[in-house]
LUMGU-230678 format. One record per residue (C-alpha): z, x, y. Coordinates in steps of 0.02 Angstrom, whole numbers, plus 50000, padded with zeros to 5 digits. Last residue first. Layout:
# residues N
ZXY/...
//
This chain:
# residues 890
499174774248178/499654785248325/499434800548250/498094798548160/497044793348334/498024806848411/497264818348270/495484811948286/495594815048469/495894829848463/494624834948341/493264826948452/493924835948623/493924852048514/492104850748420/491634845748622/492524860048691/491664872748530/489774867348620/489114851948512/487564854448431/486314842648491/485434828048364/486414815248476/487394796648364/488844801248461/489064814048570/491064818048603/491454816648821/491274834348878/492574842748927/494544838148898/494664823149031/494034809148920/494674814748755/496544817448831/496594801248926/498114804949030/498494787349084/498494780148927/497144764548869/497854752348747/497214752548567/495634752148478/494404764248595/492774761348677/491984776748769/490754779348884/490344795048940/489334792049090/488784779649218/487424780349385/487334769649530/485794775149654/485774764149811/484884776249955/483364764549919/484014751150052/485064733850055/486064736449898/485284733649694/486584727349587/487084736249425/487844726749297/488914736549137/489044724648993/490374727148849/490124720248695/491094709748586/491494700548416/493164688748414/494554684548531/494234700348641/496124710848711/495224722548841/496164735248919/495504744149081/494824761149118/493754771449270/493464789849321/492454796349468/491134806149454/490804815849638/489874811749788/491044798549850/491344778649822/489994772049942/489934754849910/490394740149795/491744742149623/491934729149498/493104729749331/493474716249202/492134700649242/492384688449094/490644683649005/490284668748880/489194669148764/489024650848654/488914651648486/490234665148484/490154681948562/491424687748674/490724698148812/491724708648922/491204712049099/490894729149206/490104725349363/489324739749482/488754734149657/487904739449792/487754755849875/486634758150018/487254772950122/487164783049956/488394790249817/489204778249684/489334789349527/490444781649378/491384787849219/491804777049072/493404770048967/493674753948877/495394755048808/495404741548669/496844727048624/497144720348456/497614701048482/499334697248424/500984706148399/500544711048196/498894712448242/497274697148287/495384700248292/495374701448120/493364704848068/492974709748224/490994714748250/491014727548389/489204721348451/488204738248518/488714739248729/487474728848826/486514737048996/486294723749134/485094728049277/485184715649444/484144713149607/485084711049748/484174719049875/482544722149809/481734735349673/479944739149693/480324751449764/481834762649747/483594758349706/483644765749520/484914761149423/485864774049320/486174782549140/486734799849106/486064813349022/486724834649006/485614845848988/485704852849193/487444854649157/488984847549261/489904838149137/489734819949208/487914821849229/486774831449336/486324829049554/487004810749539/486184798149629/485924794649816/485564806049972/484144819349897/483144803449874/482074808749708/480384818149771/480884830149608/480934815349496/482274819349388/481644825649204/482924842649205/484454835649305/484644821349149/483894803049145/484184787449045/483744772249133/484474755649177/483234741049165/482494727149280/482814707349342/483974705049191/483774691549053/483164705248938/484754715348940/484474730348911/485424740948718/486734752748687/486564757148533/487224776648551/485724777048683/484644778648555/483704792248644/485094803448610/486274809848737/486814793448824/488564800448833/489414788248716/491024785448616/491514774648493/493304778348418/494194769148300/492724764948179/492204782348122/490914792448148/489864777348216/488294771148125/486734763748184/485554759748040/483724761848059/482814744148102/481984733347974/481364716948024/481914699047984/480604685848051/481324668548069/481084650447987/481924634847997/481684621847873/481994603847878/483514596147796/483594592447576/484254572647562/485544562647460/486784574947374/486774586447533/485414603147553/485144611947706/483664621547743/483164640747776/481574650347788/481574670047792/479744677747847/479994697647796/479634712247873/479314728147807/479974748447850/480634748547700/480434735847561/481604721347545/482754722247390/483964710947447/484384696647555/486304696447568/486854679547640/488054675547766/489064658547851/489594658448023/490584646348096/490134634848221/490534618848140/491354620847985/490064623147818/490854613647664/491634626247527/491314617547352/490354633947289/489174636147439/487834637947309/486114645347392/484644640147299/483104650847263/481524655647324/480944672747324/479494682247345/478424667847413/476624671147489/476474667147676/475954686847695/477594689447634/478724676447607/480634672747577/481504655547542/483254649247528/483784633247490/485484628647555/487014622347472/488304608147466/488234598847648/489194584147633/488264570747709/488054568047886/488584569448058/489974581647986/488884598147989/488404597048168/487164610048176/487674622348029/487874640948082/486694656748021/486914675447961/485574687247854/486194702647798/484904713847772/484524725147620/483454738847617/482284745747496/481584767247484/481944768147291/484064764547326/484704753647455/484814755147651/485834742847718/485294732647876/486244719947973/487134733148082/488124718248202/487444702848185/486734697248370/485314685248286/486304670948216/485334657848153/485424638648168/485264627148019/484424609948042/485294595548055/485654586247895/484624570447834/485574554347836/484144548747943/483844537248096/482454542048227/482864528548342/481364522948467/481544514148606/480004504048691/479434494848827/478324478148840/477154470048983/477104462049145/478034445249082/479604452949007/479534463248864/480854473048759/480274483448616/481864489948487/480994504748366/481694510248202/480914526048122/481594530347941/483134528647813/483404509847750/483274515747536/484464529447562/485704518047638/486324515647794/487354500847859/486754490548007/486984486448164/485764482648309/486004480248494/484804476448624/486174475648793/486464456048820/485524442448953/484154440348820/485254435148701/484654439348530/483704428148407/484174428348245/483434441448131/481714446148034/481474464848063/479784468348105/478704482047993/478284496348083/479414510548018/480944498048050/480524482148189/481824475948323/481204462448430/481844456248622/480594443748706/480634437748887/481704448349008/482114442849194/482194454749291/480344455049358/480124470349381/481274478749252/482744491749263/483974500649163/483884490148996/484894499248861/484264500948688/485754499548570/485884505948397/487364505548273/487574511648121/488874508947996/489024520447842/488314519647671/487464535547694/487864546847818/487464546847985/486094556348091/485254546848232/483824556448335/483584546648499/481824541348580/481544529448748/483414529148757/483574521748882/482304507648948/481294506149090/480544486149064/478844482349110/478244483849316/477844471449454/477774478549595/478114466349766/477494470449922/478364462550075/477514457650231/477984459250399/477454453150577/476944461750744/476384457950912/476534472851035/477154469751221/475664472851313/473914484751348/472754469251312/471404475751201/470434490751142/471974499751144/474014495151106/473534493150917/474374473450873/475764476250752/475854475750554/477374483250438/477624482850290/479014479550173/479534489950003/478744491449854/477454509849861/478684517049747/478214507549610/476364511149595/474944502449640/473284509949595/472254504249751/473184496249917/472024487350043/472714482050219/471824469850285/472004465450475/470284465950510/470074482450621/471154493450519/472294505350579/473524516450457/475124523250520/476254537750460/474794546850354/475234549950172/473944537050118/475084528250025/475994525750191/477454538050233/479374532250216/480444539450325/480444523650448/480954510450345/479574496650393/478194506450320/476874507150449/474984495150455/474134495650645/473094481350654/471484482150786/471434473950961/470654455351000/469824453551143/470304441051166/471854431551099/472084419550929/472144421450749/472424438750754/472694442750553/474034451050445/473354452850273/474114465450123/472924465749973/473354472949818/472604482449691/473364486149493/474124501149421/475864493449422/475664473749442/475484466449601/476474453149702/476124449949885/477764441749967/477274436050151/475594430250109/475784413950033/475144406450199/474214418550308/475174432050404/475164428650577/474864437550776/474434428750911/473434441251069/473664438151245/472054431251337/470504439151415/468674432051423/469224416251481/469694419651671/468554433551683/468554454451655/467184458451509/467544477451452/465964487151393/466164503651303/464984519451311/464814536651222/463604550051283/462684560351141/462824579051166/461644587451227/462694595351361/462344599451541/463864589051610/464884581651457/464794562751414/465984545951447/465434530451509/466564516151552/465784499151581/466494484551695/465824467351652/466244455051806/467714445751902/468164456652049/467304444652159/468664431652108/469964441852176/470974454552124/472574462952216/472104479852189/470824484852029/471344500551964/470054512351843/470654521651716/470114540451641/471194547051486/471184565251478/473274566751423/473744549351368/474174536151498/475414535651638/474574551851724/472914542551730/471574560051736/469984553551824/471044540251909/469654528752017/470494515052154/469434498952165/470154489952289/470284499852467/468884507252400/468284522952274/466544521952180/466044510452057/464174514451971/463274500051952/462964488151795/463954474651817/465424485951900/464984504151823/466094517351777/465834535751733/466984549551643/466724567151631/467374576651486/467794594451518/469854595251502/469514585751317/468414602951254/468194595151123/468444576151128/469324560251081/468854547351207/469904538151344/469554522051444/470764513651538/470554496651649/472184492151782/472394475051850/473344470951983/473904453852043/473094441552181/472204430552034/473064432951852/472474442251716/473904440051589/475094447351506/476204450051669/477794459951691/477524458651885/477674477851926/476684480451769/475074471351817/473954464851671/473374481351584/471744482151494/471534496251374/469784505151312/469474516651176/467884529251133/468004534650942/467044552450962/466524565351065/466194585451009/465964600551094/465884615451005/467244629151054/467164647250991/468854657251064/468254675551044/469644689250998/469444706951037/470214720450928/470184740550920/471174747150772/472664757550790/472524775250813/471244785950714/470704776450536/468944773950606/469184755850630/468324743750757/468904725150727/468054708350806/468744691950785/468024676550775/469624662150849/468844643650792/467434631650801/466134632650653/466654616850558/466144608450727/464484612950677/463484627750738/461584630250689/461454648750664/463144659750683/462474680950727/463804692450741/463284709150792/464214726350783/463174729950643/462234714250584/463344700650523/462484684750475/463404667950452/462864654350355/464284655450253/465264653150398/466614664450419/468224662350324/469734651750368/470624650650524/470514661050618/468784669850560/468314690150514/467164702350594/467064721150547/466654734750649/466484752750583/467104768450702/466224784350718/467244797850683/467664797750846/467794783750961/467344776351092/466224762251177/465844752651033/464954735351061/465444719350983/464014708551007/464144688150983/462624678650983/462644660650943/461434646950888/461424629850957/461584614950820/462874605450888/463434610451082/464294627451137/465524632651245/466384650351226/467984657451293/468574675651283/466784680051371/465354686051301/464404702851240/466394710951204/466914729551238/467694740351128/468814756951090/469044766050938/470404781650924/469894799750968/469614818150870/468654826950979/469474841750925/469274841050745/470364832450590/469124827350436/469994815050321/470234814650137/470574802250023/471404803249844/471824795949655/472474802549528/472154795849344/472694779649265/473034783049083/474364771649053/475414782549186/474664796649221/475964805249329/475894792749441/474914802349579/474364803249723/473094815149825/473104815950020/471784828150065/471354836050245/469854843850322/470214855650453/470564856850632/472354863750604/471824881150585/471424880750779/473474875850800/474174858350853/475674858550920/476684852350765/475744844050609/476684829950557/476194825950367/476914806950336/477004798750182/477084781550114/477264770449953/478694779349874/479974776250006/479504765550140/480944758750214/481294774650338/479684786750371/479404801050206/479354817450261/478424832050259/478364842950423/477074856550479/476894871250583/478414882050533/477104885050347/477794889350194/479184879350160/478224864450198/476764866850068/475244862350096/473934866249953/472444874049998/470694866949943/470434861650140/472084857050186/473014848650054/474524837550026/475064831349881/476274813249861/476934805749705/476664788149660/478024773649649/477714767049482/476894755449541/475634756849646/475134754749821/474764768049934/474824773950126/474684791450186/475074793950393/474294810050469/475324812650621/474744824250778/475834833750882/474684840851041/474464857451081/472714859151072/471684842851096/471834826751014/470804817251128/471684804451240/472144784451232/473974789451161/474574802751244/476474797451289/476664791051100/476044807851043/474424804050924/474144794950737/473114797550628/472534786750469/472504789550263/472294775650152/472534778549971/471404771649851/472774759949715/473814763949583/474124751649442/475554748149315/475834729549280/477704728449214/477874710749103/479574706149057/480204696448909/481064680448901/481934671248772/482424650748778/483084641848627/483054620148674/484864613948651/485104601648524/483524593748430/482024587748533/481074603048428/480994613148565/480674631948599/480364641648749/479704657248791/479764664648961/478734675249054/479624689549173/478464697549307/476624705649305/475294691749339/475104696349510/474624713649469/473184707649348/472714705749193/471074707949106/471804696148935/473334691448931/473714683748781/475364672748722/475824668248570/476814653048490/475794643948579/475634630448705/475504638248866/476194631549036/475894626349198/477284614749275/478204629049324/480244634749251/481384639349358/482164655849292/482134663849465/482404682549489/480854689149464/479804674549573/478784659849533/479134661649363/478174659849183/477954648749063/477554647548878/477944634948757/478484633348570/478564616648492/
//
């Protein structure tokens, strides 16, 4: 199964849970966002999944946006003569885009006129720049065009805005209709102007929401906001911009409240100083009332004793704002009561002048109207057992007390939320009900007495435990099993949990059918042994019940081989043959070759257009494949430039394997010279093989003094290459946008494919050579590591240099002694700015130890290798040289 995903971010290969099943992948109208590195992944449930990724660059280029910007010590003025005025210009794009500047239809160039400055502010390269024109001349007042450019990348063309300078030039200013703060009730319409008082060109006002959108039943006309009908949805910060691309914006912020009231509590508390529960004669009692409102400063609250209003006494004390309670709750303090304080007392709540609905509650104060609340979980109802997916019902009732509060549910462990995802959960009947149990919801609960709309006391509480009930989790729930025939097998299915414990029925059953055997202890690990034959090969499956339900393993068993693997880093598999064919020399390993029977062969198959041109068997002649060693096959007479579909399977006395297919392609042949001596200064677009890494987080590239970018950082990167001519290539990172601080570029060496990796004294050594460039105040990294190919890559770090090394090419070499077929990687790391340029040249990879006085490395020119340039006579020298040394030392 192949599957497509793609990161969060460049340098993370975390896979998301949204993916694409196929084995390709379409994009159709994409966008920016959608540009970064997609993976593909493919599983067959077999060995390591095979993972390959590819990067996606979105090229765009977007309007410009050009402002102006005054003196900082003249800021709220005109721009009159012999001022310094900035025009900023602002893009996004990618590539970076190049800057023009014009005045009128004339281009501006810096060199050419003591009145202006071009530059480029810190952190921004490539997305902004900055034309400073100095005490401002009449010529100045003119129209001005920034233009940029990508240099037609994909066709995208160039792109510009232009601004009008003059002397009464000014930034916006504003005034507001309203005040900061407006109160409103449901269903009124506002009116909110946003009047201009300055500004030139004549600035355009926009409105916008915190948080979340306007209204959609808001109307914006000019500098007018117009919100029919509020609703609390409406509440919130509308703000009001004025933008004429001259100073900063103008802003003014309205705070749009709507009153609201809701869910009106009361509390009755027995006298504190005496640790009372009860309403006793002589004590104090204290009566809340609170209500949740907007604005919750502007609520007024009202009592009434038996129906008329209470005002202050020597016993009856009013608190508009109870400092011992919650913030805008109102109470009212009976001192030392007596049997005339016995009555209904009513709290109203409601906002002066507002239309809004009043809320009232109704509190009866006498001997029998108020008692301490009991708190108990029915019978049976302390354990409440549920099976997964099913409801339950958790009960905690208040048998006794008046008036009798709500139930507040929690989890008993604190950290744990309720289903809901809310820390407590009130409900005014004490029942608590749970849909689409899971397993993670079994645990105790908690229930307590609310500490409103009741006795303000000690809380009651009680638990109760929730049992799930859930079938058996079992490992494996699916296992390939290879073996080979007439062997011993043995299967277990392992019980990790189950809800109940206690099991109830254990059966084994082979491609459906039940296997008839004694009964196995259900206390014991499933186990199940037999011996393999040709005749028992096929799907066995172990269920395990208890009395919820039944789980399942499932054993794949087969004597059938693994499936061939194949090798796609073979070094130069193509050979060019007579009448325009190739050949190509197809390499693969054997999964796990001893799991099962000898492996004699493999069947071979190549298509075209899904027709076969060949199918044939290959004979390994009595020589078994060894685990991880690579076995070959020519496949010849392959038309150029075609490609072919190449299946492979396994063959054993018993059973044929599955096949596994790939696509072999013809590529041009990459030669060296000679073997000895491999050399490279980047001069043809081959790169001498060299090749990017596609796991990176972006590429090196090949650039010369001619095809720099002349708006390059003048601070970083080499001026030409290693030799000094303006021909000459090189390879290097480049630190500019979009590129981040620590973002990575790996460029791989060809594959030196040894056939004897081992001399008369040992391992044969190799000189790896190369020059660097490490210029710039933000220098990272450079990494040099050797990588041994096997099944499994693995990379040793050789060489590392960090910093500012110098303005000049600097020479580096160490000795490599690999164990089998290499490359060498070179890793750039991106620093903290854009002056972070690392460049390489005139690498070379020799057989034998490296020598101090390199004589091909420091006589000229490093040899070309694989170019189409004539060598100057230095170069035909430095080659010949080094051909005789190489002779020489042999």
């Amino acid at each position: 199964m192949v599957r497509w995903t793609k990161t969060a971010g460049s340098a993370s290969d975390k896979f998301q849970e949204t993916s694409i099943y196929n084995e390709t992948l379409r994009i159709e109208g994409i966008q920016r966002v959608q540009g970064g590195r997609y993976y593909c992944k493919a599983d067959n449930g077999v060995g390591v999944a095979a993972i390959k990724s590819i990067r996606v660059d979105v090229q765009y280029l977007d309007i410009p946006v050009l402002t102006v910007h005054q003196t900082i010590s003249d800021v709220r003025g005109s721009y009159y003569q012999e001022k310094t005025v900035f025009l900023r210009c602002t893009v996004n794009s990618n590539p970076p885009a190049r800057f023009i500047w014009k005045r009128g239809d004339m281009l501006i160039e810096q060199s050419k006129d003591n009145g202006v400055d071009i530059y480029e502010p810190l952190y921004t390269q490539g997305e902004t720049k900055v034309l400073k024109l100095k005490n401002l001349r009449p010529k100045d007042f003119a129209d001005y065009t920034c233009q940029v450019s990508v240099r037609n990348v994909c066709n995208i063309k160039d792109k510009s805005v232009t601004f009008r300078l003059t002397n009464a030039t000014s930034p916006p200013m504003i005034r507001l209709s309203v005040n900061d703060t407006v109160v409103v009730d449901p269903g009124q319409d506002v009116r909110i102007t946003c009047e201009v008082t300055a500004g030139f060109p004549p600035p355009t006002v926009t409105w916008s929401r915190y948080p979340g959108p306007l209204p959609l039943s808001a109307q914006v006309r000019g500098e007018t906001l117009i919100l029919r009908a509020v609703t609390p949805a409406d509440a919130g910060f509308y703000n009001c911009t004025a933008v004429n691309n001259v100073g900063n914006p103008a802003r003014k912020n309205v705070n749009l409240i709507v009153r609201t009231m809701s869910n009106l509590t009361f509390q009755i508390t027995p006298d504190s100083n005496k640790d009372s529960e009860t309403i006793q004669m002589g004590r104090d009692l204290k009566l809340s009332c609170h209500v949740d409102a907007t604005p919750q400063d502007k609520v007024n609250y009202t009592w009434y004793k038996n129906g008329a209003p209470v005002f202050n006494s020597d016993s009856l004390i009013l608190l508009r704002s109870d400092p011992d309670m919650a913030p805008g709750t109102s109470s009212l303090e009976i001192v030392d009561m007596k049997f005339r304080d016995l009555a209904t007392y009513s709290c109203m709540a409601s906002f002066s002048g507002s239309t809004v609905r009043e809320l009232r509650v109704d509190v009866n104060i006498s001997q029998n109207s108020v008692s301490p609340p009991v708190l108990s979980v029915p019978p049976g109802g302390q354990v409440v057992s549920v099976r997964e997916g099913g409801n339950a019902e958790l009960v905690c009732l208040v048998v006794d007390g008046k008036p009798r509060p709500p139930i507040l549910w929690s989890r008993t462990e604190k950290d744990l939320l309720m289903p809901s995802g809310k820390p407590t959960v009130e409900t005014p009947d004490g029942r608590l009900r749970l849909k689409n149990v899971s397993r993670d919801m079994m645990g105790a609960y908690r229930c307590q007495t609310a500490p409103y709309n009741g006795l303000n006391i000690k809380r009651r509480e009680a638990q109760v435990q929730l049992n799930v009930q859930y079938p058996p989790i079992l490992d494996p729930v699916f296992q390939d099993v290879r073996s080979r025939n007439y062997q011993m097998v043995t299967l277990r299915c392992t019980v990790l949990r189950s809800n109940p414990p206690r099991l109830t029925d254990i059966r084994w059953f082979r491609n459906g059918d039940f296997i008839r055997m004694p009964m196995p202890d259900l206390k014991e690990t499933p186990e199940l042994k037999f011996k393999l034959e040709p005749t028992n090969n096929g799907s066995y499956e172990c269920r395990v019940s208890n009395t919820v339900g039944t789980s399942a393993c499932t054993f794949n068993v087969s004597a059938q081989p693994y499936n061939a693997e194949f090798y796609f880093d073979t070094p130069n598999p193509v050979r060019i043959l007579k009448g325009n064919n190739y050949s190509y020399n197809l390499q693969w390993t054997q999964k796990d070759p001893d799991a099962t029977d000898r492996i004699i062969g493999y069947w071979i198959n190549v298509r075209k257009n899904k027709q076969n041109l060949l199918s044939k068997q290959i004979d390994l002649k009595g020589k078994a494949p060894e685990k991880g060693v690579l076995m070959s096959y020519t496949v010849s007479d392959l038309k150029i430039p075609l490609s072919y579909e190449v299946r492979l399977a396994p063959i054993t006395t018993y059973s044929t394997g599955d096949y596994v297919s790939r696509i072999i392609q013809y590529s041009e042949p990459y030669t060296y010279p000679r073997p000895s001596d491999h050399v490279c200064g980047f001069e043809d677009e081959r790169i001498c093989g060299f090749s990017q890494d596609r796991s990176d987080i972006f590429d090196w590239t090949r650039q010369n003094h001619l095809t720099q970018n002349p708006k390059r950082s003048a601070n970083t990167g080499p001026d030409t290459d290693r030799s000094g001519t303006k021909e000459g290539y090189y390879m290097y990172i480049e630190a500019s946008r979009p590129r981040t601080q620590g973002d990575k570029a790996l460029l791989l060496s060809p594959l030196f494919n040894i056939t004897s990796s081992k001399g008369p004294k040992g391992r044969v050594p190799y000189c790896v050579s190369f020059y660097y460039h490490m210029k710039g105040k933000h220098i990272g990294t450079l990494n040099v590591y050797l990588r041994v190919r096997s099944i499994a890559s693995v990379d040793r770090a050789m060489w590392t240099k960090s910093g500012h090394q110098g303005p000049d090419w600097k020479k580096a070499f160490f000795d490599v002694t690999p164990s089998g077929p290499f490359q060498i990687v070179f890793e750039g790391i991106r620093g903290s700015g854009f002056e972070g340029d690392i460049a390489i040249d005139d690498v070379s990879i020799t057989r034998g130890e490296c020598k101090q006085q390199n004589t091909v490395a420091n006589a000229g020119k490093t040899v070309l290798i694989g170019g189409s340039h004539p060598l100057p006579l230095a170069k035909w020298l430095t080659f010949g040289l080094s051909c005789f040394l190489s002779l020489l030392f042999r």
